[in-house]
C-alpha positions in Angstrom: -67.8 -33.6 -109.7 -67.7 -37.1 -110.7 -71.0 -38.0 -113.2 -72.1 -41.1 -114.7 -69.6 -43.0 -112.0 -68.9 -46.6 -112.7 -67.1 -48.8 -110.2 -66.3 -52.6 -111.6 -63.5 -55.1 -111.0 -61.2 -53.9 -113.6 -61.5 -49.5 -113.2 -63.0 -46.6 -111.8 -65.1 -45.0 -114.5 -66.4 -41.5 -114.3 -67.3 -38.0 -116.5 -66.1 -34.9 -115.2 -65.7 -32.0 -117.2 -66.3 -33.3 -119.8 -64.0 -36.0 -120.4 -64.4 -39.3 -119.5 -61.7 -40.7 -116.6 -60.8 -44.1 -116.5 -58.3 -45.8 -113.9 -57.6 -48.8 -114.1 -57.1 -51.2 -111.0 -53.6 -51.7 -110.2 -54.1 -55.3 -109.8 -54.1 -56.2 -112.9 -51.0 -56.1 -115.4 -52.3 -57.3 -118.5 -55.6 -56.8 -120.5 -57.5 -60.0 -121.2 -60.5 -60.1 -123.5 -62.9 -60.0 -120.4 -61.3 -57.1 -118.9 -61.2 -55.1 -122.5 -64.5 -55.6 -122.9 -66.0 -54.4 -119.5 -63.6 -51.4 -119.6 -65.1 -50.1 -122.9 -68.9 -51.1 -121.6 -68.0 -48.7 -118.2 -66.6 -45.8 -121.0 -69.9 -46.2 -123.2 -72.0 -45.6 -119.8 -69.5 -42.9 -118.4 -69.9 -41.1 -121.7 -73.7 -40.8 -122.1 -75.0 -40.4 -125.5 -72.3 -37.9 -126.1 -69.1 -38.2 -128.2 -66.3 -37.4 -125.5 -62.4 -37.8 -125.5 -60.8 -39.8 -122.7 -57.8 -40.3 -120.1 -57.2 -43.9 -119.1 -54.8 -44.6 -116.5 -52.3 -47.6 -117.4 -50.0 -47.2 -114.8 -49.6 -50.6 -114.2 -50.3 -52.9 -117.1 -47.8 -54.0 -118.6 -49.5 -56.3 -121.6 -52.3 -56.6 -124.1 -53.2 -60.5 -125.0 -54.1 -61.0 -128.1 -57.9 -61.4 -128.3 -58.4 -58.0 -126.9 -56.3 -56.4 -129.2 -58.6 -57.5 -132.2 -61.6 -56.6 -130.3 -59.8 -52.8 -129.2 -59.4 -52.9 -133.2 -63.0 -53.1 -133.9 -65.1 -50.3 -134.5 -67.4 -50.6 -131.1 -64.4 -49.9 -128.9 -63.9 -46.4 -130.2 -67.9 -45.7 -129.9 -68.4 -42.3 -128.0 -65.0 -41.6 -128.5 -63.5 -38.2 -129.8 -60.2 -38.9 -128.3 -57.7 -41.0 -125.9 -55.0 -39.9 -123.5 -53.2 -42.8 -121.8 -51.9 -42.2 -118.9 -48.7 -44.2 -118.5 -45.7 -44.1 -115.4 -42.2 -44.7 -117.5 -40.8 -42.3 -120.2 -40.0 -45.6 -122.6 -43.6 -46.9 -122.1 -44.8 -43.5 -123.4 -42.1 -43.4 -126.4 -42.4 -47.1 -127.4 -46.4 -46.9 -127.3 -46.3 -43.3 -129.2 -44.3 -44.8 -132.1 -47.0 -48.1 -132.1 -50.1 -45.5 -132.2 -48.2 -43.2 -135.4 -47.9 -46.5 -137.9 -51.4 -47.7 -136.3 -54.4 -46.0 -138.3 -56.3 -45.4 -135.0 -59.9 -44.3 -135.6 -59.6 -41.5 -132.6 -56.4 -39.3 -132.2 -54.6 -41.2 -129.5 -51.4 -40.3 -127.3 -49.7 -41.8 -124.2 -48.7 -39.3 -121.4 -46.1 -39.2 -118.2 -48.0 -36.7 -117.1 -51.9 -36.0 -116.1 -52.6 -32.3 -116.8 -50.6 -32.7 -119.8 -52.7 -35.0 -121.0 -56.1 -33.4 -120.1 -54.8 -30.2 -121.7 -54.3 -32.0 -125.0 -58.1 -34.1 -124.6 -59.4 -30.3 -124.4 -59.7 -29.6 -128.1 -61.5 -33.1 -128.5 -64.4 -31.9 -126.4 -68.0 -31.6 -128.3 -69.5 -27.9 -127.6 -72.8 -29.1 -126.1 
């Protein structure tokens, strides 16, 4: 059951299960400062006042500009955040961006998936017992 569901130009934000869901709209193909912030803004209200790992599906972006990877850097984007599953559709998408993440020092564990229930397994042992 979808809770906390958030519907804005850039995604489709909800919590179910405990995790937070997040797909973004195919449309876009690059992440601009605008979009970067509203997607964390629908994440903080999909997440409640809980600390709660999350899936967001990247299917089709292709980029990040510039300006919203220094504000993904700062601490506020990782609020309410235990973990981060990104769900991408090309094996070298997942390999290149797995290799960025390792020599980043990411405050969340954070992993890129090819596949969806591989990637909820792994956001299980991020949940908060309640």
């Amino acid at each position: 059951m979808k809770e906390n569901h958030i519907v804005s130009k850039y995604s489709e934000t909800w919590l179910e299960n405990g995790v937070i869901l997040q797909v973004l709209n195919q449309e876009y193909n690059e992440v601009d400062l605008p979009m970067a912030r509203q997607l964390v803004e629908d994440r903080k209200i999909a997440a409640g006042n809980a600390i709660r790992p999350v899936l967001v599906e990247v299917k089709n972006v292709i980029s990040v500009r510039k300006e919203a990877k220094k504000y993904y850097n700062l601490p506020d984007s990782y609020q309410n955040l235990s973990a981060i599953a990104m769900l991408v559709d090309n094996y070298i998408a997942k390999t290149i961006g797995n290799i960025v993440f390792k020599l980043q020092n990411n405050p969340v564990p954070t992993e890129l998936f090819n596949d969806r229930s591989k990637a909820l397994n792994w956001l299980e042992r991020y949940k908060r017992k309640e």
